[in-house]
N, C-alpha and C positions, 0 to 999 in steps of 0.2 A: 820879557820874551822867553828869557831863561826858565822863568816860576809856568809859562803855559807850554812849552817843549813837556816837561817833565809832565806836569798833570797830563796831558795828551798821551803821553808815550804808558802812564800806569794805567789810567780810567779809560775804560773802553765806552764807545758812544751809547751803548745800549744799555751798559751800569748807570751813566749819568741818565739815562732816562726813564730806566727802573726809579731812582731815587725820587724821579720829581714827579712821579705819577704816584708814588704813594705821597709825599706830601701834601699833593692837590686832592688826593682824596681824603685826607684826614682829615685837611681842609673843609672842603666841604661836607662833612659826616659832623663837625664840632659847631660849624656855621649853623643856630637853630631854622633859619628860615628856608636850608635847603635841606639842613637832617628830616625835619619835620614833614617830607613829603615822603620817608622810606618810611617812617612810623619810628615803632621801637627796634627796629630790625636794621636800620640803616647802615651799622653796622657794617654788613654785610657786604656794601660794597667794594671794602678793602677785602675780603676771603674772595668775590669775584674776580676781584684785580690780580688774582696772585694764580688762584686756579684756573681759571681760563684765558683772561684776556692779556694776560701776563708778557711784556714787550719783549717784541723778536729782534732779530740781527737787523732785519731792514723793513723798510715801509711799506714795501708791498706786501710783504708777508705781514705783517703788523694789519694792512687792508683787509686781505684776506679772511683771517681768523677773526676778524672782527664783524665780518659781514656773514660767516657760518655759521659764528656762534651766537652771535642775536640772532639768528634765522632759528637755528636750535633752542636758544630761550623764547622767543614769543611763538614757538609751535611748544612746547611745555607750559606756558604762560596759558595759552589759549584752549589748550583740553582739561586743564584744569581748572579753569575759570567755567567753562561747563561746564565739568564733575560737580563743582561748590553750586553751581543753579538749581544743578537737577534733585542734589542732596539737599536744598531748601524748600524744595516743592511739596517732603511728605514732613510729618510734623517733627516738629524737631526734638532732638532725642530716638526717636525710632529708629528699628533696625535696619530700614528700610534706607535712612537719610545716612545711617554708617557705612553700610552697604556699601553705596554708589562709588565715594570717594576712594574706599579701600579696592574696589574692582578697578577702576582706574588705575590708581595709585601702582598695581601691581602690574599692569595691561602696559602703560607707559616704560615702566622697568626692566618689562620682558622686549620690546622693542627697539629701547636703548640699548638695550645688554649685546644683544644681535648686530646693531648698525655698529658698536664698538668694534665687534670681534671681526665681522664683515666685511666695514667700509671702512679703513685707518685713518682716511681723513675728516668722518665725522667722529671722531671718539672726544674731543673736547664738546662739540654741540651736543653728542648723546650723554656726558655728564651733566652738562646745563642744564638739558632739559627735566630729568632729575632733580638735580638741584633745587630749581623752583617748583619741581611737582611736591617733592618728599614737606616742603615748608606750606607752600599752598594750600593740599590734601591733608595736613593734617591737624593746621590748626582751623578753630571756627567753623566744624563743622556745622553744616545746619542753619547757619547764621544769616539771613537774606542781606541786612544793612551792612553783613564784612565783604559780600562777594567782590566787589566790584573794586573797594576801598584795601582789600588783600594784594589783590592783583595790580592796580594801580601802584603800590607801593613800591612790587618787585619790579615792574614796570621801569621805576627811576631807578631803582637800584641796577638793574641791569644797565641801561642806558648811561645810566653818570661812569659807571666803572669802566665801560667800553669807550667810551668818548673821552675821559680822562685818560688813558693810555695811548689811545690813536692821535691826542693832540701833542703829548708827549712825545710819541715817535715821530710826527710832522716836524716839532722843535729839533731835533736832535738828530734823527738817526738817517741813512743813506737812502734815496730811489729802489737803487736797485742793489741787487746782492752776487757778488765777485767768487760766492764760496767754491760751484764748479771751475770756473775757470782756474782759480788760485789751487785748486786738487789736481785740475789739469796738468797745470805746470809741474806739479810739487811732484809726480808720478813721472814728467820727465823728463826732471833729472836726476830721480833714482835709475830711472832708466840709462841717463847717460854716466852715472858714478858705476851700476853697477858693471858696462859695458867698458868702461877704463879699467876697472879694476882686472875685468877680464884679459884686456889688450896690454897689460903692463906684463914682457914678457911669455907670451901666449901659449909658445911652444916647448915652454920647460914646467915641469910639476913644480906649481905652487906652495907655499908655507903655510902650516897648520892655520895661522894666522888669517890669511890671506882665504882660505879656505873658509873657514867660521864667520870673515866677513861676508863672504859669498851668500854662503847659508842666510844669513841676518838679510840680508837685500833680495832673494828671495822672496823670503819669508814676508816682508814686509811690503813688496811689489803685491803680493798676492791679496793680501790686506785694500791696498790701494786700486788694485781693478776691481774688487768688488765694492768697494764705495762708489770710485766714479760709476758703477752704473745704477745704483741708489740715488746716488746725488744727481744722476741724468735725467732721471727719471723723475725727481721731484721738481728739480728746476722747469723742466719741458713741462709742467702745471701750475709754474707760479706766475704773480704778474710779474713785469717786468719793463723798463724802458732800455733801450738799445736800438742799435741799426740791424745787428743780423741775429737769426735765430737760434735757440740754441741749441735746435735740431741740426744745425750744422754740424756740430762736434761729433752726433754720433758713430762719421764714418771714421773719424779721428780717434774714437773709443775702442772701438775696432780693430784698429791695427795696432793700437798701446798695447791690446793684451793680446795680438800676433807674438808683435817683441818682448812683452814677456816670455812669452812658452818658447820660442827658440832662445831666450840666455836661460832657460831651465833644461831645455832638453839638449840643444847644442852645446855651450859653454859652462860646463860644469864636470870638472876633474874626476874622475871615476877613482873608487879604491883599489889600490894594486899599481897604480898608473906610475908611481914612484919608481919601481923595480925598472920602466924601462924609461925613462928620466935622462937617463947619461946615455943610451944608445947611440950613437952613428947620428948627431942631434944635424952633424952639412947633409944626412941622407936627405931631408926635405930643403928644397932648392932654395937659395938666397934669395931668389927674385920671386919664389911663391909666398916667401913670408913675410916682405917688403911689402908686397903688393897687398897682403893679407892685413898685415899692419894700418897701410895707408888707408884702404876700406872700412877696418873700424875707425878712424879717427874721420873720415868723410862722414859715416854715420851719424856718431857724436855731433859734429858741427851740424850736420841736419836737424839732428834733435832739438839743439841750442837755438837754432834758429823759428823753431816752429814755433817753440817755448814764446820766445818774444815776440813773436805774432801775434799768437795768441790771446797774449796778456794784455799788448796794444788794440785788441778790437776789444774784444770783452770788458777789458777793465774800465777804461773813460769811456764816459758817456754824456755828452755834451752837443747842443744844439751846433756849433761849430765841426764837421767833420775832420779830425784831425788827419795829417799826412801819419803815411806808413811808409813810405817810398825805401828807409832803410830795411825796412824789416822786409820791404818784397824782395828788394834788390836783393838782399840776402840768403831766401831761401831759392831764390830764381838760380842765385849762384850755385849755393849748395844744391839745387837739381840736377846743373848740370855737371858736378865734382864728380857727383856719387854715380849719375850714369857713366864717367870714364872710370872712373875707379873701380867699378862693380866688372863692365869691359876686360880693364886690363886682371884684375885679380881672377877672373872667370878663364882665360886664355892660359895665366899662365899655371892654372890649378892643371888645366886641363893637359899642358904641355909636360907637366910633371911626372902626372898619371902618365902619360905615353910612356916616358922615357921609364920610369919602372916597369910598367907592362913590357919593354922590349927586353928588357935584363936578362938574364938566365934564371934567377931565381935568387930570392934571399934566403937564410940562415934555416929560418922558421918555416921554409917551404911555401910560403902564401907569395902571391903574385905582391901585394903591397907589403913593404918588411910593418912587421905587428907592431914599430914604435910608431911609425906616420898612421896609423890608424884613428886613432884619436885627434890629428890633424886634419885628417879628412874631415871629420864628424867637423870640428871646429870649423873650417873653412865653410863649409853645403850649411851651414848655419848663419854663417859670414852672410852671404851671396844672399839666402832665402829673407834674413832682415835686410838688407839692401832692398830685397824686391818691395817689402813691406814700409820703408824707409820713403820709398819713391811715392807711392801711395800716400803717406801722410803728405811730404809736401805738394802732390797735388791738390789734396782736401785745404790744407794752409793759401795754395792761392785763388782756389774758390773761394774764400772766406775770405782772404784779401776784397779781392774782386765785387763781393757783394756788398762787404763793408762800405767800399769807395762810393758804390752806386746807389744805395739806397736811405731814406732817409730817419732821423731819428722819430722813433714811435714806441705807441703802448703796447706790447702784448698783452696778450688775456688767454687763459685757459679754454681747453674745450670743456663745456659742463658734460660729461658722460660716465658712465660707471666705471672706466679706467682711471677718471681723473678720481672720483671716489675713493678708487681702491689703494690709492698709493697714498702712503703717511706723508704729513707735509714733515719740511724743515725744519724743525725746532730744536731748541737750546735746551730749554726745559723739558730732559727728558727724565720723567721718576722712576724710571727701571727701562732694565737692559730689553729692549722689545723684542721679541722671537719672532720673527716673521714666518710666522707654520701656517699656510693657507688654507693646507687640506692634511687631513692627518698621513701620516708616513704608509701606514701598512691598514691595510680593511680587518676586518674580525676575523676570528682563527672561524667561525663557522659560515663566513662569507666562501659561496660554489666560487671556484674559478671559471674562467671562457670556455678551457676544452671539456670541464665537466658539466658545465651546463647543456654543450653539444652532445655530448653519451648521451646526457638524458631528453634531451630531443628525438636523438637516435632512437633511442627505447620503446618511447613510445610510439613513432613511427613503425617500428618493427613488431611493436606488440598488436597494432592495430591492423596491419597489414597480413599478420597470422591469423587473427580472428578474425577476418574477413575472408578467410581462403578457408579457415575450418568450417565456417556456417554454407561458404556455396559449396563446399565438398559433402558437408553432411547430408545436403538438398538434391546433391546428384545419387547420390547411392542409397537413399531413404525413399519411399513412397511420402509422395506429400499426401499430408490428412486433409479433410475438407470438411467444410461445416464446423460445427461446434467445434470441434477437434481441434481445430488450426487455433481456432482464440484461448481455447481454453490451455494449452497445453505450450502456447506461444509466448502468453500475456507475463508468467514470471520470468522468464527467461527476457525479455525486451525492458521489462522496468528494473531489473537488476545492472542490464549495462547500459541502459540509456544513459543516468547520471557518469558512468565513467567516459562513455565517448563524449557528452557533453563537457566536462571537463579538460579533456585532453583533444578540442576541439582547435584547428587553428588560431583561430578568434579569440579564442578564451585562453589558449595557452599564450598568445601576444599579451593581454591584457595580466596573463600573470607575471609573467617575467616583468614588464612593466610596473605594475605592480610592489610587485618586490624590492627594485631596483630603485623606487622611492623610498620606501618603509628603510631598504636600508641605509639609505644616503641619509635619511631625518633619524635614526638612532644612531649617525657616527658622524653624524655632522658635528664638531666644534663650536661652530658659532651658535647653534639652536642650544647646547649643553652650556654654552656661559650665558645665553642668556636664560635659561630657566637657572641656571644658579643663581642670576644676578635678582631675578624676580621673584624669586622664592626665600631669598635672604630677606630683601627687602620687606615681604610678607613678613616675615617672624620678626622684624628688630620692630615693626609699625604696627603692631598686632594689637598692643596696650593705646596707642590712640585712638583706635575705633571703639574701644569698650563704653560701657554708659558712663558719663558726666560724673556719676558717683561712686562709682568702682575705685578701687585700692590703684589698681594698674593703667588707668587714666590720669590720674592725683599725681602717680609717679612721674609718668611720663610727662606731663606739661609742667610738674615743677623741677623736673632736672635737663630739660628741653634735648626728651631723648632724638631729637631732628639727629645731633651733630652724631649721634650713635649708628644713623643710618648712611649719611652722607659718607663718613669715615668708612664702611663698607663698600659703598658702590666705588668710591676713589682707590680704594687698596686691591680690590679683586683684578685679579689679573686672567689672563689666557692659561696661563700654566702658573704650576704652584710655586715654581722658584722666582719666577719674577714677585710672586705675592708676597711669598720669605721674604726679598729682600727689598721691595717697597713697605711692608710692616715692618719690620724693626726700624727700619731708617724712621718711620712718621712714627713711630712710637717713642723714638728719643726726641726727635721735636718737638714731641706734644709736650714733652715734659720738660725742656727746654724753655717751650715759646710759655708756656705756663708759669713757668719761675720767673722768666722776665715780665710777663704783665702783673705781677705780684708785688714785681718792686719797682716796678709804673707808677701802680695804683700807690703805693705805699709813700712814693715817693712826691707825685703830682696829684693825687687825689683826684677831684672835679676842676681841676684849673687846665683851661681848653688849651692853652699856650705849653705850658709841661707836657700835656700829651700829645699835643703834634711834635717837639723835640725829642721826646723818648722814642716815639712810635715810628721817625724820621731816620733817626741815628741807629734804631733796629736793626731797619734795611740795608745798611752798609752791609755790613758783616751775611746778611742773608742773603743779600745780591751776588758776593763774591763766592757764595755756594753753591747757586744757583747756576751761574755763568762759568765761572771755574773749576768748582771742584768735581769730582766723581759722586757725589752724594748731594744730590739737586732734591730728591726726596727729603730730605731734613730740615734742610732750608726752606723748602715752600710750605710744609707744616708749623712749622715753629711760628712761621708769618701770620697763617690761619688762625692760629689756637688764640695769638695776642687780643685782635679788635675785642673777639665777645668778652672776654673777662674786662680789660681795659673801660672799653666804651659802653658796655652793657647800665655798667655803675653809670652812666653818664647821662645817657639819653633817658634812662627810667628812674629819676632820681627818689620815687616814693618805693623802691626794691626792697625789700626785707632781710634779701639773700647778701650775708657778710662779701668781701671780696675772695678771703680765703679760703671759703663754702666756693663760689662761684669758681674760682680756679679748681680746684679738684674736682667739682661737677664736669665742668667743661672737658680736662686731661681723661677724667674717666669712661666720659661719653667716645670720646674718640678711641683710646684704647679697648673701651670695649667690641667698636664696630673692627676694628682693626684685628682685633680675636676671633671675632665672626666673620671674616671672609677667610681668615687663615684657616680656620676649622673647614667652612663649606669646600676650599677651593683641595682641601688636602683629605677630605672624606667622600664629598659629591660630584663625581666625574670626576675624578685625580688625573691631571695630566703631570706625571711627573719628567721631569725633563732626561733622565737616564734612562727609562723606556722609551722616548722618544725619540733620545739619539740612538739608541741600538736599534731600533726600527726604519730609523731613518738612513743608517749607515748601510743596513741590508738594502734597500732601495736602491743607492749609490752605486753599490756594489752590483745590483742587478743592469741598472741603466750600464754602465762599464760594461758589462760584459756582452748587452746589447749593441752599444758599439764597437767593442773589438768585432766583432760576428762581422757586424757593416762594413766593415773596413776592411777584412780580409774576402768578402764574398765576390770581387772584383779576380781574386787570382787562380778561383776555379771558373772564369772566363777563358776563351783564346788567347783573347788580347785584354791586358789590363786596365779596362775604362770606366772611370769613373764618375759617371752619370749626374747630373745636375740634381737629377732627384735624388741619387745617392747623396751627393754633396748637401742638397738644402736638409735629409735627415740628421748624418751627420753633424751639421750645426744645430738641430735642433734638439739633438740627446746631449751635448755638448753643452749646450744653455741648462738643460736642465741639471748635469752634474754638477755645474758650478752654484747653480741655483741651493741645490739639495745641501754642496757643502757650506754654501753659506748657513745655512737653516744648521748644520749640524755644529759650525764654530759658533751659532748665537746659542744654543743650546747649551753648549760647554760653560758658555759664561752664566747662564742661570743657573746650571747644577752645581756650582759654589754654593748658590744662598740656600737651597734647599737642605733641610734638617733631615740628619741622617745618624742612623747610629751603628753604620757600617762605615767604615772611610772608603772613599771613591777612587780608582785609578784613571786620577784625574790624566798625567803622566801620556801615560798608555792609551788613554783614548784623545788625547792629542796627535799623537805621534800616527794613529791608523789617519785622521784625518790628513795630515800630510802626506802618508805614502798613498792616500787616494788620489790627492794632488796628483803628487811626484806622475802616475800612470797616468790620468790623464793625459797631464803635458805631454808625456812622451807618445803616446796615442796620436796625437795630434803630431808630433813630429814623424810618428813613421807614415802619417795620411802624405805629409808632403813631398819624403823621400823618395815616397814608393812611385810616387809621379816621374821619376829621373832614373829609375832603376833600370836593366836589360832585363826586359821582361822573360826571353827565353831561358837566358842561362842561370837566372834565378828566380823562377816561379816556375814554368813549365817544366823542364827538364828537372825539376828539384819536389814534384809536386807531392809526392809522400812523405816526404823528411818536411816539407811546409802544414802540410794534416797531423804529421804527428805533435808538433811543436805548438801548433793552434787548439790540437785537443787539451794540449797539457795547460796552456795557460786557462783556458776555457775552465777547466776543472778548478784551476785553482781558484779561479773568482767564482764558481758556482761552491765550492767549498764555504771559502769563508766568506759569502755574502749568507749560508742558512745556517752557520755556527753562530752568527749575529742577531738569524731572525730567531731559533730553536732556544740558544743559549745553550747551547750542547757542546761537547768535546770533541775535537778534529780529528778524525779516521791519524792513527799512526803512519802510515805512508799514503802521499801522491805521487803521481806519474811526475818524473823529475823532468820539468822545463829544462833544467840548466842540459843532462844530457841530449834534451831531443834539439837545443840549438848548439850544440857540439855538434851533433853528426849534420843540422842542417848547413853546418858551413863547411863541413869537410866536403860536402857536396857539389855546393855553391863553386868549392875554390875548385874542385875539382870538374863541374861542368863549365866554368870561366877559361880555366887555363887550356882544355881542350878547343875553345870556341876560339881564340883571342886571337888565333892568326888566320882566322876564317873572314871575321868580321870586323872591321874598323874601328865601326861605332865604341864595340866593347874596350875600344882602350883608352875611350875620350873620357871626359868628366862622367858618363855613368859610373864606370867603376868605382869612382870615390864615393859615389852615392850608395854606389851596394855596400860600400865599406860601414859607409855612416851608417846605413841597416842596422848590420852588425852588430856596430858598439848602440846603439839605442835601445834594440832587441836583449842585448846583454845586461844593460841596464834598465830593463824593463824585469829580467828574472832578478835580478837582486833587489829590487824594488817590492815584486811581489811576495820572493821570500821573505823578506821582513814582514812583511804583512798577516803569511802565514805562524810566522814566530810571534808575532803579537798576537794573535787568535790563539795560538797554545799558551802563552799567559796568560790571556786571559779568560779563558775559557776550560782549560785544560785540553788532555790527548786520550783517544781512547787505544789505549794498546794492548798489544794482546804478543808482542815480542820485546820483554823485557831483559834479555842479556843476548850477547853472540858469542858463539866460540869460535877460540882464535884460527880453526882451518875456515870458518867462512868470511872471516873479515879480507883475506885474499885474493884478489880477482882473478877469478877463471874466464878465460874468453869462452870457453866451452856452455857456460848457463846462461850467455845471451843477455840480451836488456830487461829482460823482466825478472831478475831478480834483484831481492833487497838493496845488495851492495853497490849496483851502476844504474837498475830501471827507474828509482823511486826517490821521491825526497823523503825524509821520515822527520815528522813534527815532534821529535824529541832528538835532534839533533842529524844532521845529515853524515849518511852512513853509506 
């Protein structure tokens, strides 16, 4: 019992079923009665097993891939099995019979290349079919008695390799796959650590310590909402058995990453917060931070509780519906905690704010004294996840509720071009995938929208002039008659005929239209890898179509330049760092897996029993590569390279070819095609991943700053409302920033592998990715502040110190979004945010303290809401000036005021805000 705990707790069930899908395939490859229906090739079934049909975490996904990728191999089976017909129809040998199979051969290539870059989840079918095309097409051409007897062979081989793994996974592995759910959980209870962390002591400035953990859980939150909505998204297309869907979760998805961006924007210690740390700490009321207390800790318990709900519907799945009755009672509980809890902490925030609002005034002259400020922010951050808090456990007892009442069943995907477009699951992954749909930024000679409109204009207005000069010239000219009129008419009418027709409505639609193809198919991505991938393919297959007795036929069928191709189409990548860093990984495999079939063969020779135990005990070590490590490329090559050398000796026992010929043939075919896609992908359409994150960071930065716009456009209204349509945009630029920075943190990880003989500031283009974060989130927290704000006394009555403050930040993300796209040096001064929200609060306090014994309302919980403004706004300019300061390293500063003398480093109130020393921030240090 003891000896299977431990095996259990080390071998995961998808290792044990890796192992015994290759033994069953050795198996059968060394058995002659079933080798002998793959031919000499048979082989090959262990390099299928490994590349393609390669066992997943669970069995539906195992289902899945198995039903794609035979679909993929017998549509490669089967246009090549027609290529080989058509090629024996003219006589054999002819150009004609070379022709065919190489036009194919290249035609197939070219629409694999596309479906990879395309559709992510046929990229194992679009290798397949490859696969079998590159081996099909290129032996036997010509040959009428191979056609049938070729293709038959790949036939079994595809077939045993697929079905030897899927019976494997049937043995072994689980229904259905726990991985979302078990993400679900795992995000929250970072969620409820990093919310304790916060609650421990809430109202006194934290320790360095305590601080850097903060940062760390962050950091790593943000990691985890963008997974679960990857892992959302590919679970919502896998099979699966279960009671409820797992389209339920989405609204659960939802409010996880609410509660993140309020403990980002709310509960997080600003720099400077120390100094006022020891203030007057009873100024904020014992019962406001009791109550504030007790609210996070309701929180938490809600959290706790969703968590195990969660896990109890999701996780077992069993013809028996299990009771849940704790976990409802539980979160039914916790609904109703947090609706008192949120109650009393909302009254007495609110009773707080009065009684400072009735004071005389503090110290610092502000209606709230400047240490409770930052308690404000904390609390309106409190209360806003409360709101969000209540929401999940509603979604938790829908999901109860549906669990209870319906019964166990199969899901099944929709077949549609979304289900296409999304990459499945998988373990075996051999490079870090960059998920870039559409490239970042269009061509520097692509018109923009408003200049396309000029030139509409233009010619509107050019045609419009020469229509009024010819009926002017007709009024004030005698018309001629007779001969006159044709003769004197006729060049002048064939000279502009062609330009009105041209600049004709019709024709001008059709050009723009036009256009706007041509140029979406020369910057399309996926059409550029697949002509690289088909055009590779052409050059490495170029010596199999030559005649029968050519030098470079001779070569290529006696060093079986196949694996020289195959190893190309498998290593090229979307961009060139992932191809860096899947070549060198399969290039130390090859050489690896080469040394060990060396002392295979050396070892067991032709004895079928040695090479299923070498070929066996392989896989250990390459499973745990595969499945464990970071370098899953190594390990599935190394796999690859063994069968041919191994087994080749086996099955063709009349070979001529030594073993240690055969090993270095084989290592070199592979490292050669591995050279050739490194070359194509780093010389033919170079997508290099540092141009693409600086293109893609200007994007970012552009979306940003179309949101700030959104979001402020509400307060040159009367009344501050925020429209549904507004709100459905807002969410949807908001999708795309997270989206963009997802794409920007995969980028970062392929510009490691990429060869360079500059060093990268790797660092520093970190670090802007976070402060895009940082704005965002806090973006998001002034959407929801501004909803509790008094609108009069801060936005109407304030409304030009609010223009001036929005211009400056405005500039500064239109700054450094074209210092990213130009690669240019940052203007030595901008308009300084930091003073335009100095004077916008001396305003604020200033049209507040006027109002406050006017109006009531202004002394309820709004006011702590304009506070929290404040500090977010505040922390929104220190946000961005780092952002600018990283733009001046990295870019440099163009200046043109390199020293001050010491009468104007003193401020005059006399020179106003626009000068250097008070108007401006200056990117060589603030002055």
């Amino acid at each position: 019992m003891r000896l299977y705990e431990f095996v259990k707790g080390r071998i995961s069930r998808r290792a044990l079923a890796r192992v015994i899908s290759t033994f069953l395939c050795i198996l059968f490859v060394t058995i002659h009665p079933f080798s002998q229906l793959g031919g000499s090739s048979a082989f090959l079934v262990l390099s299928l097993k490994e590349l393609v049909f390669s066992v997943q975490e669970d069995l539906a996904q195992q289902l899945e891939i198995t039903i794609i990728n035979i679909t993929g191999a017998l549509a490669g089976i089967g246009v090549s099995t027609f290529a080989k017909y058509l090629a024996a129809i003219p006589q054999e040998g002819s150009a004609t019979s070379r022709l065919i199979p190489a036009v194919f051969l290249v035609t197939i290539s070219f629409f694999a290349g596309w479906a990879k870059s395309r559709l992510p989840r046929l990229h194992l079918s679009a290798r397949i079919s490859c696969f079998v095309s590159i081996w099909l097409l290129t032996e036997n051409i010509g040959i009428t008695s191979a056609v049938l007897s070729d293709s038959g062979s790949f036939l079994w081989i595809t077939v045993t390799a697929a079905s030897v793994c899927l019976f494997s996974s049937m043995l072994i592995l689980h229904w259905s796959s726990t991985h979302l759910t078990e993400e679900v959980a795992s995000t929250l209870r970072i969620i409820h650590q990093c919310l304790s962390v916060c609650m421990d002591n809430p109202f006194t400035y934290p320790s360095s310590q305590k601080i850097a953990e903060l940062k760390d859980l962050h950091v790593e939150l943000v990691h985890r909402s963008v997974i679960l909505n990857e892992m959302y998204y590919q679970a919502a297309f896998e099979l699966r058995i279960g009671r409820v869907s797992v389209k339920s979760l989405k609204p659960l998805l939802g409010m996880v990453e609410h509660l993140r961006r309020e403990l980002s924007w709310g509960m997080v210690p600003r720099p400077g917060q120390n100094d006022r740390s020891n203030e007057s700490h009873c100024a904020s009321s014992p019962s406001f931070e009791t109550s504030a207390i007790e609210l996070g800790k309701t929180i938490m318990t809600s959290i706790k509780a969703v968590e195990d709900l969660v896990l109890g519907v999701y996780t077992h799945a069993s013809l028996r519906c299990n009771s849940l009755r704790t976990e409802r009672d539980a979160v039914t509980a916790a609904a109703i905690n947090l609706n008192l809890a949120w109650y009393t902490a909302k009254s007495e925030l609110r009773n707080t704010i009065r009684t400072l609002s009735e004071e005389p005034g503090s110290p610092s002259g502000s209606i709230i004294p400047s240490h409770l400020h930052h308690q404000c922010l904390f609390a309106t951050s409190l209360l806003q996840m409360a709101y969000d808090t209540s929401h999940i456990l509603q979604v938790a007892q829908n999901i109860a509720a549906h669990h209870e009442a319906s019964r166990l069943r199969f899901w099944l995907p929709q077949l549609t071009w979304q289900w296409l477009g999304v990459a499945p699951r998988t373990f075996i992954m051999e490079e870090y995938e960059t998920p870039i749909a559409h490239d970042a930024s269009e061509a520097e000679t692509t018109l923009s929208v408003e200049e396309v409109r000029q030139g509409i204009a233009f010619v509107d207005r050019h045609d419009e002039i020469t229509s009024q000069e010819v009926s002017y010239s007709h009024a004030i000219r005698r018309i001629p008659t007779g001969p006159q009129l044709s003769l004197k008419s006729l060049p002048r009418c064939l000279s502009s005929t062609p330009q009105r027709l041209w600049n004709h409505p019709v024709i001008l639609h059709l050009r723009l239209g036009a256009s706007r193809v041509i140029r979406n198919m020369q910057h399309s991505s996926h059409l550029q890898h697949a002509t690289k991938n088909a055009v590779g393919v052409a050059m490495l297959s170029f010596p199999a179509f030559l005649p029968s007795d050519s030098a470079g036929f001779q070569w290529f069928r006696w060093i079986h330049g196949q694996w020289m191709i195959i190893s190309y189409v498998w290593v090229l990548e979307t961009n060139t760092g992932a191809t860096w860093r899947v070549g060198y990984l399969r290039l130390s495999g090859t050489i690896l897996g080469a040394i060990y079939a060396y002392i295979t063969w050396a070892v067991c020779g032709r004895n079928s029993i040695g090479i299923v135990v070498m070929v066996t005990l392989f896989d250990i070590p390459i499973t745990w590569l595969v499945t464990k490590s970071r370098i899953p490329s190594l390990g599935v090559v190394a796999s690859v390279t063994l069968p041919p050398v191994v087994l080749y000796q086996y099955l063709t026992p009349d070979s001529r070819v030594s073993t240690q010929d055969l090993a270095w043939m084989r290592a070199s075919m592979i490292a050669l095609g591995i050279i050739a896609a490194l070359a194509t992908n780093s010389l033919v359409f170079p997508r290099h991943s540092r141009v693409l994150f600086l293109n893609q960071t200007s994007r970012t930065l552009r979306l940003l700053s179309q949101l700030y716009l959104l979001l402020v456009q509400g307060m040159f209204r009367n009344i501050y409302a925020f429209t549904p349509h507004d709100k459905q945009e807002t969410l949807k630029l908001e999708l795309q920033i997270r989206n963009a920075l997802h794409r920007s943190s995969s980028l970062l990880i392929t510009m490691n592998d990429e060869l360079s003989l500059v060093p990268k500031p790797m660092r520093h283009y970190r670090e802007v990715v976070l402060k895009i974060q940082k704005i965002l989130d806090l973006m998001t927290g002034l959407r929801k502040i501004r909803e509790n704000i008094p609108c009069k006394e801060t936005i109407v009555l304030v409304l030009k110190e609010r223009k001036e403050f929005i211009s400056c930040i405005c500039i500064s993300l239109f700054a450094s979004q074209h210092v990213f796209q130009a690669r240019q040096p940052l203007p030595q001064f901008l308009p300084s945010a930091r003073q335009a929200l100095e004077i916008l609060e001396s305003q604020i306090e200033a049209s507040l303290r006027q109002d406050i014994n006017m109006d009531v309302s202004v002394k309820g919980i709004s006011l702590a809401y304009s506070v929290a403004e404040g500090e977010v706004m505040r922390d929104m300019v220190d946000t961005i000036e780092g952002l600018l300061e990283l733009c001046r390293q990295l870019f440099g500063t163009s200046a043109w005021l390199t020293y001050t003398r010491p009468e104007t480093s003193v401020y005059n109130a006399d020179e106003g805000p626009g000068t250097p020393s008070e108007g401006w921030f200056s990117t060589v240090g603030r002055m």
